[in-house]
DSSP file (Angstrom, degrees, kcal/mol; ACC not computed):
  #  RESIDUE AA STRUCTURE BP1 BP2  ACC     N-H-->O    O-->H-N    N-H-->O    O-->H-N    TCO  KAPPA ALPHA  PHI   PSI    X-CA   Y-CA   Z-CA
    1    1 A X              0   0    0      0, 0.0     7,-0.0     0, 0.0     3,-0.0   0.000 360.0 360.0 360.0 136.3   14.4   11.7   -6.1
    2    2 A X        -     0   0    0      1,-0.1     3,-0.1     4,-0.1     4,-0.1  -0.083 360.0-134.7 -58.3 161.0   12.1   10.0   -8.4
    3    3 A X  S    S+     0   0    0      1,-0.4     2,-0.3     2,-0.1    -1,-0.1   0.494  86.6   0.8-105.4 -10.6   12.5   11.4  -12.2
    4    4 A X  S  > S-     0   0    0      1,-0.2     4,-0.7     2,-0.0    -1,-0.4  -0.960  87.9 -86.1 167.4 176.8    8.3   11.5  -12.4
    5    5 A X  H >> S+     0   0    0     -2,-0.3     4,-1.5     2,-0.2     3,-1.0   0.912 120.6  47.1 -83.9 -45.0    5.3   10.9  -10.4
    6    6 A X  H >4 S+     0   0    0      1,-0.3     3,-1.7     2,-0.2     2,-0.3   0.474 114.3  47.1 -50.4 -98.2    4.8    6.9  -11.1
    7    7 A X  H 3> S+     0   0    0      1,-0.3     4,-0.6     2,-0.2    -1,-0.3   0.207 110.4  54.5 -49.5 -35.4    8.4    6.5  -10.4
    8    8 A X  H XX S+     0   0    0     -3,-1.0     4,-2.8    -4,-0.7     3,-1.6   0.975 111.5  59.3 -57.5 -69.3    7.5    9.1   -6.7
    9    9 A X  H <X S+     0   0    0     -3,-1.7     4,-2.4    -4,-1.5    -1,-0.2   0.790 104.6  34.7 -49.5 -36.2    5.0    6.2   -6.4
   10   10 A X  H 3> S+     0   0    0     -5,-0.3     4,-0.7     2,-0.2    -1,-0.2   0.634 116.3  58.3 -79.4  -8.4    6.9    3.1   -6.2
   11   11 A X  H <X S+     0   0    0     -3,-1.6     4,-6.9    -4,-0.6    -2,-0.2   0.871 107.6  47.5 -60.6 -60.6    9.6    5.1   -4.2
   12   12 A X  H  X S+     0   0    0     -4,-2.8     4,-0.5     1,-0.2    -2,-0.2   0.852 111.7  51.9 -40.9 -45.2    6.8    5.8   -1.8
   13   13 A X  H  < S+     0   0    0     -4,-2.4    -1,-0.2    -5,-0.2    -2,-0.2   0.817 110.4  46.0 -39.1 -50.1    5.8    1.9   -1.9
   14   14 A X  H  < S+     0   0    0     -4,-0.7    -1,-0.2     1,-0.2    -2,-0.2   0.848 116.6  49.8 -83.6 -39.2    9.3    0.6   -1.1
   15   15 A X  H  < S+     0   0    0     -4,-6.9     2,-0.6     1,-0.2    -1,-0.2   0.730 112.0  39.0 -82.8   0.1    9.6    3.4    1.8
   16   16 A X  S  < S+     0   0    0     -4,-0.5    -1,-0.2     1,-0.1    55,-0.1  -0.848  77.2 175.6-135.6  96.3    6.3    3.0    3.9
   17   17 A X        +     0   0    0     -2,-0.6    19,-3.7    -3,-0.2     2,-0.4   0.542  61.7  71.4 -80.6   5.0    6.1   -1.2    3.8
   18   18 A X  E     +A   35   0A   0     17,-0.3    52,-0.5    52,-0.2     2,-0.3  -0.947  68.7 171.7-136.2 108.6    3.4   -1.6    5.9
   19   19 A X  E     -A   34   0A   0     15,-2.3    15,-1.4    -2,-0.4    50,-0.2  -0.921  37.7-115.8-123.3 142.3    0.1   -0.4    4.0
   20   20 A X  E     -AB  33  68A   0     48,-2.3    48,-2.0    -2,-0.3     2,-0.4  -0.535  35.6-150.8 -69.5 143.5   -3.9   -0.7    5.1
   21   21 A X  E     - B   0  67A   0     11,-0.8     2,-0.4    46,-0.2    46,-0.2  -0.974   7.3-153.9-124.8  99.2   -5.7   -3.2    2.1
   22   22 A X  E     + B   0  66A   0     44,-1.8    44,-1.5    -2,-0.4     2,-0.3  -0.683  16.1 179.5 -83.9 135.0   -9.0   -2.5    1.7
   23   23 A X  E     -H   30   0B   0      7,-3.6     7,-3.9    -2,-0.4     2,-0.5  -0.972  27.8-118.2-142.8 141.8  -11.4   -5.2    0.4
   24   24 A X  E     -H   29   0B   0     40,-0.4     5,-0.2    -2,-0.3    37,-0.1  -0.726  16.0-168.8 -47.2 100.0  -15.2   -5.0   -0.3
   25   25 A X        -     0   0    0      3,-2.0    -1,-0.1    -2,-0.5     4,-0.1   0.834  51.2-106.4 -67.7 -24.5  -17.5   -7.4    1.8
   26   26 A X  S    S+     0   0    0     36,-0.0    -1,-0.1    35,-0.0     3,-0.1   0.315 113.8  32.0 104.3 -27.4  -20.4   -6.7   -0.3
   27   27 A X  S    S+     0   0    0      1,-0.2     2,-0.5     0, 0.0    -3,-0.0   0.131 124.3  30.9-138.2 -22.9  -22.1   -4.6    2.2
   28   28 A X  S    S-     0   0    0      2,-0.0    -3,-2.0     0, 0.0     2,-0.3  -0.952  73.7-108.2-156.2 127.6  -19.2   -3.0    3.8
   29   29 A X  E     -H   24   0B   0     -2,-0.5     2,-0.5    -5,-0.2    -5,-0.2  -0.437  32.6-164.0 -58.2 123.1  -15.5   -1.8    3.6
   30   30 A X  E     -H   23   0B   0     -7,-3.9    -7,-3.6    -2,-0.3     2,-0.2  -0.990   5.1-171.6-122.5 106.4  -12.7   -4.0    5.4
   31   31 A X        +     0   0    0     -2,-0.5     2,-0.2    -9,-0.3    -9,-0.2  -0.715  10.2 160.9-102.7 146.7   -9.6   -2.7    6.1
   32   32 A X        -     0   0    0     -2,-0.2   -11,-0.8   -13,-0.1     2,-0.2  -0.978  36.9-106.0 176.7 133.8   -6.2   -4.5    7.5
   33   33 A X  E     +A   20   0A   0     -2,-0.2     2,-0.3   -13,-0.2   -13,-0.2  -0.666  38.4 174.6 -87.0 164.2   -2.6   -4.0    7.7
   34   34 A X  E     -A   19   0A   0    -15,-1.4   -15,-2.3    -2,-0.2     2,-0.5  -0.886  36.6-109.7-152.0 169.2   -0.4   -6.0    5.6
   35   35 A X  E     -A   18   0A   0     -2,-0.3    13,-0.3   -17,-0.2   -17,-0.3  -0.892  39.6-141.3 -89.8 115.5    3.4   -6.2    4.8
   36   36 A X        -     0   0    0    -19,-3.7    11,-0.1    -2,-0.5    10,-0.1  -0.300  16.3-165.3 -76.0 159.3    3.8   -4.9    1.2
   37   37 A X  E     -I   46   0C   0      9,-0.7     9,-1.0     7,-0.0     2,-0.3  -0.277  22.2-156.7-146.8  57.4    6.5   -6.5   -1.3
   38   38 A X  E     +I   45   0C   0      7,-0.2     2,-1.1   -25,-0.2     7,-0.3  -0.167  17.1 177.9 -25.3  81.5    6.7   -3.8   -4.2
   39   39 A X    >>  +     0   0    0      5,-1.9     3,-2.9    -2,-0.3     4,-1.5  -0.319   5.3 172.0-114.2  58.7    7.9   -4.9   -7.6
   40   40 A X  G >4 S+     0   0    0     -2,-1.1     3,-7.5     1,-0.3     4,-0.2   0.677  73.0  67.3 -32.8 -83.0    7.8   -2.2  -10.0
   41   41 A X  G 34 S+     0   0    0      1,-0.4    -1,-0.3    -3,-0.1    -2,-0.1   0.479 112.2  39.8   5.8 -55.8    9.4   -3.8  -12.7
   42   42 A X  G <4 S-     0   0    0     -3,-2.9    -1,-0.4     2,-0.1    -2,-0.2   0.459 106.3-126.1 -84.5   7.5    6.4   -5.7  -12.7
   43   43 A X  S << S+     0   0    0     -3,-7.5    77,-1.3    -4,-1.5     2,-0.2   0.814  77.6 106.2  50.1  39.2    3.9   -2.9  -11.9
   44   44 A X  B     -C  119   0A   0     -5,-0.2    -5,-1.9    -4,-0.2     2,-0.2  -0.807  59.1-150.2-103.5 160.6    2.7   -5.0   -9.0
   45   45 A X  E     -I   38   0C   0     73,-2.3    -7,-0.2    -7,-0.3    73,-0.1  -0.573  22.6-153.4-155.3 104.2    2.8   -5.2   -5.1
   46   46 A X  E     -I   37   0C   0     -9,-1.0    -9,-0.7    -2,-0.2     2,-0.3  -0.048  12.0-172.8 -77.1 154.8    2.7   -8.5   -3.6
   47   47 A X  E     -D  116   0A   0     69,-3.4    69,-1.5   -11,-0.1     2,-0.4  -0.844  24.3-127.1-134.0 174.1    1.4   -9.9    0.0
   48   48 A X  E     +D  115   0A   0    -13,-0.3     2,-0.3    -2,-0.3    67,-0.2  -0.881  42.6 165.7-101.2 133.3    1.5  -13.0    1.8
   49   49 A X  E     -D  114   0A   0     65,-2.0    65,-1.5    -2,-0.4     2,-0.4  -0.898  31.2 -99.2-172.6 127.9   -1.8  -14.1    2.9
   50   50 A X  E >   -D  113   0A   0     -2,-0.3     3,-2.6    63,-0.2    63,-0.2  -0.501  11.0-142.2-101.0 136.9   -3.9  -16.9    4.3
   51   51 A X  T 3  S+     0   0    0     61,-4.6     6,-0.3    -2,-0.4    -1,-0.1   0.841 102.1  52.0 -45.6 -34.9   -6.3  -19.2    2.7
   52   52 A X  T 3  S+     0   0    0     60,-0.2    -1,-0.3     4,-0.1     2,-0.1   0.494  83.8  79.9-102.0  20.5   -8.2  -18.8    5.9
   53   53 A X  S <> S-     0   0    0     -3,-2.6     4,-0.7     1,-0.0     3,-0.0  -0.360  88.2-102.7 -94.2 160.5   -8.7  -15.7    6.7
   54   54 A X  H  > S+     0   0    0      1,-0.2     4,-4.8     2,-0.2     5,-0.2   0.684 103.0  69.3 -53.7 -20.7  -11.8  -13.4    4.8
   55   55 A X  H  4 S+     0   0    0     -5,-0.2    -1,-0.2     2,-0.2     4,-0.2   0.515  89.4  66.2-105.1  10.7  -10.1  -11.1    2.2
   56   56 A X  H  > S+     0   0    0     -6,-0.1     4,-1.6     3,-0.1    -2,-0.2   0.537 107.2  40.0 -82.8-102.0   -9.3  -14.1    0.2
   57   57 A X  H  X>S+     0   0    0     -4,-0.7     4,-1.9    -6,-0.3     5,-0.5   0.752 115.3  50.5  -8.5 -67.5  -13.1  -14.5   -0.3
   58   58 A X  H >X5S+     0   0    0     -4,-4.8     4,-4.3     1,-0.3     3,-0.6   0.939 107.9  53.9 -41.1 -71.4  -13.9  -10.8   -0.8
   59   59 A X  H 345S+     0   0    0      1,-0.3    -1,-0.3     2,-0.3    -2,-0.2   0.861 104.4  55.9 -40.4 -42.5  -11.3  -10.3   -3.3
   60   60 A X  H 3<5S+     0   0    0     -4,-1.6     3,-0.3     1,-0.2    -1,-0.3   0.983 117.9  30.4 -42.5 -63.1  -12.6  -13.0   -5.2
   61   61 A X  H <<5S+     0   0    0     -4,-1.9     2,-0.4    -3,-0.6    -2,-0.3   0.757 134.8  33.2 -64.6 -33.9  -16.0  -11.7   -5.5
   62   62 A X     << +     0   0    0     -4,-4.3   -38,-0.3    -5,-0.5    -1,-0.2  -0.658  65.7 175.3-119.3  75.5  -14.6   -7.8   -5.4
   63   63 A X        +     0   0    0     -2,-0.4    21,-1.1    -3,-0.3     2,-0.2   0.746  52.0  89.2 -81.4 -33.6  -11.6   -8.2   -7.0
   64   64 A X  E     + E   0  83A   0     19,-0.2   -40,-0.4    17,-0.1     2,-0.3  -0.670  56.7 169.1 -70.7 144.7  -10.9   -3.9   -6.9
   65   65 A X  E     - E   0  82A   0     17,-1.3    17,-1.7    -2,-0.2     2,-0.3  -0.864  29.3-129.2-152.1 156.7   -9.1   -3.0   -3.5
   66   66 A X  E     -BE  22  81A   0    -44,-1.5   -44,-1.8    -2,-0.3     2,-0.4  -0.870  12.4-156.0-108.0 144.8   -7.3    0.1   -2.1
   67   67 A X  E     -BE  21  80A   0     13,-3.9    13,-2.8    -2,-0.3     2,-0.3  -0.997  11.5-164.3-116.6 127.1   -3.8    0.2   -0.6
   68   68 A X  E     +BE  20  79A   0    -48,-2.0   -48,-2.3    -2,-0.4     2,-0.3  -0.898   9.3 179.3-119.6 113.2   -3.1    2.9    1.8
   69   69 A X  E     - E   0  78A   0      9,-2.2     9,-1.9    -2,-0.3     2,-0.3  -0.639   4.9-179.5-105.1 159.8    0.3    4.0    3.0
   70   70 A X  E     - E   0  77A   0    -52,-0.5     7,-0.2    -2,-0.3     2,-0.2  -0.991  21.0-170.7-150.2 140.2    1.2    6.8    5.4
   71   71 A X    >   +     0   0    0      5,-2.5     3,-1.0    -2,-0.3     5,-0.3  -0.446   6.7 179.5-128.1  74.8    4.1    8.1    6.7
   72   72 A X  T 3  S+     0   0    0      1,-0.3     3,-0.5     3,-0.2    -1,-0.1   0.674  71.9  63.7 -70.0  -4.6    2.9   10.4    9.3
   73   73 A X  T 3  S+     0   0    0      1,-0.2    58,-1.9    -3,-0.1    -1,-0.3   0.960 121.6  17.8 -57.0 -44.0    6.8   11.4   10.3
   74   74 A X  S <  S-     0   0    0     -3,-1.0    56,-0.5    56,-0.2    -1,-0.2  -0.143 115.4-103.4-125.8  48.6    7.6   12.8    7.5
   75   75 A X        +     0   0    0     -3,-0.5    53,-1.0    -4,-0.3    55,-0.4   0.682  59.6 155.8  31.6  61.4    4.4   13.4    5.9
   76   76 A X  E     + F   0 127A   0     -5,-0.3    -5,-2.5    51,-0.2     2,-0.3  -0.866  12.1 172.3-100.7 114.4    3.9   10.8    3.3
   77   77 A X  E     +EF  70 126A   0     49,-2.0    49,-3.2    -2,-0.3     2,-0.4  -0.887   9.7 168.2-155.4 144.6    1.3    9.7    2.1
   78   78 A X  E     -EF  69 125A   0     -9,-1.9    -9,-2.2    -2,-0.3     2,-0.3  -0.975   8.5-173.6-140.0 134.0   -0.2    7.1   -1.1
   79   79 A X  E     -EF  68 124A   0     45,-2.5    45,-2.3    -2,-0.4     2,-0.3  -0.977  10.0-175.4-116.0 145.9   -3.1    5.8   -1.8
   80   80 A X  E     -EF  67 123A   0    -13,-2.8   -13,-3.9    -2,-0.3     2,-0.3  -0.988   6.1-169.1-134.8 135.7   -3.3    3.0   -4.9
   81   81 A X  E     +EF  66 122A   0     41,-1.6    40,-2.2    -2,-0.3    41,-2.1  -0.879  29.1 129.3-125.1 145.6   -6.5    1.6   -6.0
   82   82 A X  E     -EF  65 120A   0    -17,-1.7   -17,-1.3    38,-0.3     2,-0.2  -0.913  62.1 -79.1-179.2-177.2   -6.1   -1.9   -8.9
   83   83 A X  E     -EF  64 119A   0     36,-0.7    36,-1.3   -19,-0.2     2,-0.6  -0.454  42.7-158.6-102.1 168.9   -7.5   -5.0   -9.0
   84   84 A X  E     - F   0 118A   0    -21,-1.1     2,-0.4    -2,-0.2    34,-0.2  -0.945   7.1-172.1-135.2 149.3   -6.0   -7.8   -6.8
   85   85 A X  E     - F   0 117A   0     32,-1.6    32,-1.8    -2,-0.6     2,-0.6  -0.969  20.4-126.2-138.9 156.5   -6.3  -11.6   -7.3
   86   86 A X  E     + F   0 116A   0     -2,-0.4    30,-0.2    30,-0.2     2,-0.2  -0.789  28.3 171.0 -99.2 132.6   -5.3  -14.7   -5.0
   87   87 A X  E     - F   0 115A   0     28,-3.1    28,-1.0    -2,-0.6    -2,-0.0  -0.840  34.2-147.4-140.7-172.5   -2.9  -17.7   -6.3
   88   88 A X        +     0   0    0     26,-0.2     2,-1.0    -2,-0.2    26,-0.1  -0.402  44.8 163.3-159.1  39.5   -1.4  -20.4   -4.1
   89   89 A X    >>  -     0   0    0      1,-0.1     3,-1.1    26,-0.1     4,-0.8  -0.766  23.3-160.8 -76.6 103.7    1.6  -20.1   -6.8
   90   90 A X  H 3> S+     0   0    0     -2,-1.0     4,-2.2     1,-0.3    -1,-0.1   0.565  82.4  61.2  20.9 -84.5    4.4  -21.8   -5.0
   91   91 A X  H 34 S+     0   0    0      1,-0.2    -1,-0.3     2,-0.2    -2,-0.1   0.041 108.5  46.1 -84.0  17.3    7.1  -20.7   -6.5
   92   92 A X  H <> S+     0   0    0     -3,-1.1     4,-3.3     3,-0.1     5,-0.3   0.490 103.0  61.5-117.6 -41.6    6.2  -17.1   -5.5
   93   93 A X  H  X S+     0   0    0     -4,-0.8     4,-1.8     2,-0.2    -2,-0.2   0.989 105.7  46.9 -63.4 -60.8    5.4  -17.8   -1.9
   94   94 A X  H  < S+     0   0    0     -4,-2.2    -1,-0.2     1,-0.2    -3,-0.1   0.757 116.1  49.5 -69.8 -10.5    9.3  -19.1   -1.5
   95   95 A X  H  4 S+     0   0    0      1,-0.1    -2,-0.2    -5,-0.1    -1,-0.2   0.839 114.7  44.2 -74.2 -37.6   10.4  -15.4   -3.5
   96   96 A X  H  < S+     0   0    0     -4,-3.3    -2,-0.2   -49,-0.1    -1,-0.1   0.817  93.0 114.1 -80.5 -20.9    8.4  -13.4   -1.4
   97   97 A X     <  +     0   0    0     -4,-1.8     2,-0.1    -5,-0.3     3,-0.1   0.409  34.6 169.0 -44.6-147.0    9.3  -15.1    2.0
   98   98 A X    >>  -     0   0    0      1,-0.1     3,-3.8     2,-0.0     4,-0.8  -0.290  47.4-100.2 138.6 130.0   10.9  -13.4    4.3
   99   99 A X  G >4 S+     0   0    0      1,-0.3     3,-5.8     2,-0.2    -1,-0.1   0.816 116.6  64.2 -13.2 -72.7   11.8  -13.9    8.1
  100  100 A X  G >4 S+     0   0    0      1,-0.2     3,-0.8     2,-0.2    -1,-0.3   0.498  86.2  62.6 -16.4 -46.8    9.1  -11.8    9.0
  101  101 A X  G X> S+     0   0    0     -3,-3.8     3,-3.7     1,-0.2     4,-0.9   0.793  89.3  80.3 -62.3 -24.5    6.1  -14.0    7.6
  102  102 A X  G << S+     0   0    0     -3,-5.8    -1,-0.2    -4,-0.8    -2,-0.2   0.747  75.4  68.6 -51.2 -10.9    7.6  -16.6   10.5
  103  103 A X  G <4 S+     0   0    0     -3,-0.8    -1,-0.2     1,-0.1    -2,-0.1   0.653 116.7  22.9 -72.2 -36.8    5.6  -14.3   12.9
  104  104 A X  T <4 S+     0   0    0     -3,-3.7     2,-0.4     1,-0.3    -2,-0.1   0.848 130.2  28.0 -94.2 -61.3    2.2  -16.3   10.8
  105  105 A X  S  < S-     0   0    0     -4,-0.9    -1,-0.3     5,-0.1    -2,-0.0  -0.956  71.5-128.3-140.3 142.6    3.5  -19.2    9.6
  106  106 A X  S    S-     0   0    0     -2,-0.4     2,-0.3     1,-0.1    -4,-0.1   0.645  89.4 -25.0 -63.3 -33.2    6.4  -21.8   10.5
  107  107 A X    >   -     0   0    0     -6,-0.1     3,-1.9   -10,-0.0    -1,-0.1  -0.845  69.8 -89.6 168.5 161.2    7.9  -21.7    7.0
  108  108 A X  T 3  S+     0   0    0      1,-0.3   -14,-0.1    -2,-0.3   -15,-0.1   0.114 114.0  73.6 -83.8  17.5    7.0  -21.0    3.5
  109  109 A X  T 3  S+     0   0    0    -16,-0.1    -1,-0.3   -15,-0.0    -3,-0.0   0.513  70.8 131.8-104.5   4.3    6.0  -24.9    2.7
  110  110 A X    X   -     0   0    0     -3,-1.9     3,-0.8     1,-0.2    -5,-0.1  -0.243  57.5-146.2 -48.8 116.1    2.6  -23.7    5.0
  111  111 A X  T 3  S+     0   0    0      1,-0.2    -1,-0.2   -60,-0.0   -60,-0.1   0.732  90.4  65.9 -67.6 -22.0   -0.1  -25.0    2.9
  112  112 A X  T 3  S+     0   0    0    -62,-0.1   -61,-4.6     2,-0.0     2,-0.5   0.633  79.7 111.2 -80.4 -16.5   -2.6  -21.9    4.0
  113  113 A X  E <   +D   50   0A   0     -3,-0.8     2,-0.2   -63,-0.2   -63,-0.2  -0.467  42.4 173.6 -57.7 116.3   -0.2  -19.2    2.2
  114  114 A X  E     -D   49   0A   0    -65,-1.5   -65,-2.0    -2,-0.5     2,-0.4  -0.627  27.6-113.6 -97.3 166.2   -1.3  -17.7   -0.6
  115  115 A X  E     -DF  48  87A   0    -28,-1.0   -28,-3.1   -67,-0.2     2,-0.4  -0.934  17.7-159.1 -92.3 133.6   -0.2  -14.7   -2.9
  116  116 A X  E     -DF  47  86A   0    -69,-1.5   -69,-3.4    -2,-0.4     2,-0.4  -0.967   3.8-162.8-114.1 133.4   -1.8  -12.0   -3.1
  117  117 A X  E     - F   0  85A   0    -32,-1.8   -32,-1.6    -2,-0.4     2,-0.4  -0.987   3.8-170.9-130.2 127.1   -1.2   -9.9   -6.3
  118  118 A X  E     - F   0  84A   0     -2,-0.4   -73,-2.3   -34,-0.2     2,-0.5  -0.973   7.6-172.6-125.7 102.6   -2.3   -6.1   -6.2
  119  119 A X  E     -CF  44  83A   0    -36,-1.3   -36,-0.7    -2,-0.4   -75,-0.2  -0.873  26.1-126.3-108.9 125.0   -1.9   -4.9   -9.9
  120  120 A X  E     + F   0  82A   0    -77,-1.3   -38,-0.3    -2,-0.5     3,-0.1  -0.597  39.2 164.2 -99.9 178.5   -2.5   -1.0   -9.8
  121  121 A X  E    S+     0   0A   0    -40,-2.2    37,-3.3     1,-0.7     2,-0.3   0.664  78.3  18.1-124.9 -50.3   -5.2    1.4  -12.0
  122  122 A X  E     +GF 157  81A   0    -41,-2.1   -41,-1.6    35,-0.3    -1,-0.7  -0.770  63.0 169.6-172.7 125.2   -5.1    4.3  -10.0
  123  123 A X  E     -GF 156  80A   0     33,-1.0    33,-2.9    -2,-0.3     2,-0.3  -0.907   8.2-170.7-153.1 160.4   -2.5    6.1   -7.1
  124  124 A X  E     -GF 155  79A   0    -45,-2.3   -45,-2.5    -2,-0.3     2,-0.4  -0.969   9.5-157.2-159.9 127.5   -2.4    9.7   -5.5
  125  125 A X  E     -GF 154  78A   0     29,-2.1    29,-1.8    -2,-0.3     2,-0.7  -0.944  23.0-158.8-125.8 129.5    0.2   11.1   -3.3
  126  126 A X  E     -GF 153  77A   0    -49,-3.2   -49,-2.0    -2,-0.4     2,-0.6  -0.938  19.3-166.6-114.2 106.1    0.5   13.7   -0.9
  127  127 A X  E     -GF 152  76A   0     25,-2.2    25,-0.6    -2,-0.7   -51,-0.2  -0.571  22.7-179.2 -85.3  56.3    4.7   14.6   -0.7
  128  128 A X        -     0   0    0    -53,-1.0     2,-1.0    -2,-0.6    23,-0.2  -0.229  34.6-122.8 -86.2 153.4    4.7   16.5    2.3
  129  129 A X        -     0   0    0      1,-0.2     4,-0.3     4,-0.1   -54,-0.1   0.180  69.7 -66.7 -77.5  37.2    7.9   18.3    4.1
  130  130 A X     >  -     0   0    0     -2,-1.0     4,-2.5   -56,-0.5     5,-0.4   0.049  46.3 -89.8  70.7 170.9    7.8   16.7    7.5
  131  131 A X  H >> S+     0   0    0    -58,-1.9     4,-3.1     1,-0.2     3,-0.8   0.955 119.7  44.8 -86.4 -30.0    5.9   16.7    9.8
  132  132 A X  H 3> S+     0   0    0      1,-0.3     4,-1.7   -59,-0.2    -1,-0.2   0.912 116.0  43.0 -53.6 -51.2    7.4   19.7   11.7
  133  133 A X  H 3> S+     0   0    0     -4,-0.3     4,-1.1     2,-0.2    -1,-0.3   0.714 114.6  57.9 -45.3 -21.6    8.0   22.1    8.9
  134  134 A X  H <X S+     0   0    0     -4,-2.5     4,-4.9    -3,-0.8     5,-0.5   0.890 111.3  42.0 -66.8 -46.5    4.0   20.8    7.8
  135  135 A X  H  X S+     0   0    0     -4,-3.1     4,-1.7    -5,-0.4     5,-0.5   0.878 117.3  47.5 -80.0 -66.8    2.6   22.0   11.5
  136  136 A X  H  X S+     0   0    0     -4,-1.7     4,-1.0     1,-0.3    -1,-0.3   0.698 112.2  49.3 -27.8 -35.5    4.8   25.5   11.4
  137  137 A X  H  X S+     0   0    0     -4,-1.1     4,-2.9     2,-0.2    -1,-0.3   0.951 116.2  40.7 -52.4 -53.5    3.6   26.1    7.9
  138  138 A X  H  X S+     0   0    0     -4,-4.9     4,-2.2     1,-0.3     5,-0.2   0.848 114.9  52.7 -45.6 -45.3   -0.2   25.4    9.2
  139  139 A X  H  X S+     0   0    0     -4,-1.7     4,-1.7    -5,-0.5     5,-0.3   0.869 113.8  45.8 -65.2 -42.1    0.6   27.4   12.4
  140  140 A X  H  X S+     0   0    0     -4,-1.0     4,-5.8    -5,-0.5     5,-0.4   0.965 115.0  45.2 -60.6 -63.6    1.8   30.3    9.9
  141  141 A X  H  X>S+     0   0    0     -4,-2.9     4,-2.2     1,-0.2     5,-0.6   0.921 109.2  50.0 -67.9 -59.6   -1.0   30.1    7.7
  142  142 A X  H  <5S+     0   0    0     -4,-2.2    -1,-0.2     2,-0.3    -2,-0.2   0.712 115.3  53.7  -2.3 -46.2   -3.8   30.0   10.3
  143  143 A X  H  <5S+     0   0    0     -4,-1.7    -1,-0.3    -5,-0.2    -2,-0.2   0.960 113.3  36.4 -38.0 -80.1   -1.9   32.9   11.5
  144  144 A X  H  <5S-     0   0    0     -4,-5.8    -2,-0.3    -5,-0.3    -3,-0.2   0.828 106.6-115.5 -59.5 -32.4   -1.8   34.7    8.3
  145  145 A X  T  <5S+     0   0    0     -4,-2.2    -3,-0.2    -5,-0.4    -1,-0.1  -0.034  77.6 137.3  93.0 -17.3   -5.2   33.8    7.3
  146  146 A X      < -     0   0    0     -5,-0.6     2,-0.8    -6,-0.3    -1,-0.1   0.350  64.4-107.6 -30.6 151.7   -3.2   32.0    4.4
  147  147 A X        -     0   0    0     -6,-0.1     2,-0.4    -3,-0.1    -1,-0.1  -0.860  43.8-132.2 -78.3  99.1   -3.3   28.5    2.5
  148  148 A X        -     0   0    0     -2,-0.8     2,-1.3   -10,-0.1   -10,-0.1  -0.687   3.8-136.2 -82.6 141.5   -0.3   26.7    3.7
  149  149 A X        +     0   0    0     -2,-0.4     2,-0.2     1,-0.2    -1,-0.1  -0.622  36.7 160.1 -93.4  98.1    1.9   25.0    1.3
  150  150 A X        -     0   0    0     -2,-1.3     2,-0.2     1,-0.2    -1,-0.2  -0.311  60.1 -55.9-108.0  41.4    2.7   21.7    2.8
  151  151 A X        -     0   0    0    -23,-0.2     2,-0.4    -2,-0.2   -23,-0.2  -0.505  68.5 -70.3 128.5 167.9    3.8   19.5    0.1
  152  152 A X  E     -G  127   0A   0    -25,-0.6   -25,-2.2    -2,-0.2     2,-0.3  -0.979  27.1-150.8-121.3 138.9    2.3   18.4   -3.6
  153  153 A X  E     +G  126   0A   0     -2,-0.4     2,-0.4   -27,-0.2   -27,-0.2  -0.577  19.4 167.4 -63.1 115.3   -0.3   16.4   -4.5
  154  154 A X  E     -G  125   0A   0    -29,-1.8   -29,-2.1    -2,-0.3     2,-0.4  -0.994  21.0-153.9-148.3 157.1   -0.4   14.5   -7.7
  155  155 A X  E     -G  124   0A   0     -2,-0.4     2,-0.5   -31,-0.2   -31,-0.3  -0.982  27.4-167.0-127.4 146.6   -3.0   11.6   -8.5
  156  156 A X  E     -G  123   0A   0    -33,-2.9   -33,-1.0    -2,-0.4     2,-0.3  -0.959  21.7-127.8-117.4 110.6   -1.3    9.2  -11.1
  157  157 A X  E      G  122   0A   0     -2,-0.5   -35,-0.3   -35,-0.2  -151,-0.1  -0.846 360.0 360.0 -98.7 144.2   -2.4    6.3  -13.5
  158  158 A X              0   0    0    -37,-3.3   -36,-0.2    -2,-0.3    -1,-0.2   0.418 360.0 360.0-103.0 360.0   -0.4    3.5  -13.1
């Protein structure tokens, strides 16, 4: 168990890998899953991403973004708001790589990969006790007329 709430955030990061990235069009909110690559140590969380896709633009121009993870088995859930930038650093691409990206791109010498670097401001977590003890609680309280107590809540600067 994490020793305090940042550290409960980057736990959360490293368990739920697979997070919604929200980017500003300029008129309108854009959301998309992406593969997370968590690096506390550096108080970042890196993606893989392609020059030719849109949220390379946005992010230029809107450089603040949201990440949202969920873990709806066992009632998990982080949101992290920071600013995010694009690089086509190299030597990052072949650290981050991973089987997985083969799914996009043939190998990590694919000239359309970027880094994507998600530095956070700002996260809030909902620690909940799964999801069955959550819906018994609810059922209890609803019952009872009660507030159920499904977990804590902490919002965090990173």
């Amino acid at each position: 168990m994490a020793d305090n709430d940042t550290d409960r955030v980057w736990e959360l990061t490293k368990k739920i890998p697979i997070c919604m990235l929200s980017t500003w069009t300029g008129k309108e909110l854009r959301a998309r899953p992406m593969d997370a690559r968590a690096r506390p140590d550096e108080n970042t969380i890196y993606f893989l991403t392609d020059a030719r896709h849109h949220k390379d633009d946005e992010i230029a121009q809107y450089p603040q973004v949201m990440l949202a993870f969920a873990d709806t088995d066992s009632m998990k859930f982080l949101s992290l708001s920071g600013r995010a930038i694009v690089s086509n650093d190299r030597a990052k691409i072949k650290e981050l790589w991973e089987p997985t990206a083969q799914a996009w791109w043939k190998d990590e010498n694919d000239p359309n990969i970027r880094v994507l670097k998600v530095t956070p401001t700002e996260a809030e977590f909902w620690d909940g006790p799964g999801k069955v003890v959550s819906m018994v609680k609810m059922m209890m309280a609803a019952a009872t007329g009660s507030r159920p107590n499904i977990g804590e809540n902490r919002k965090v600067s990173m």
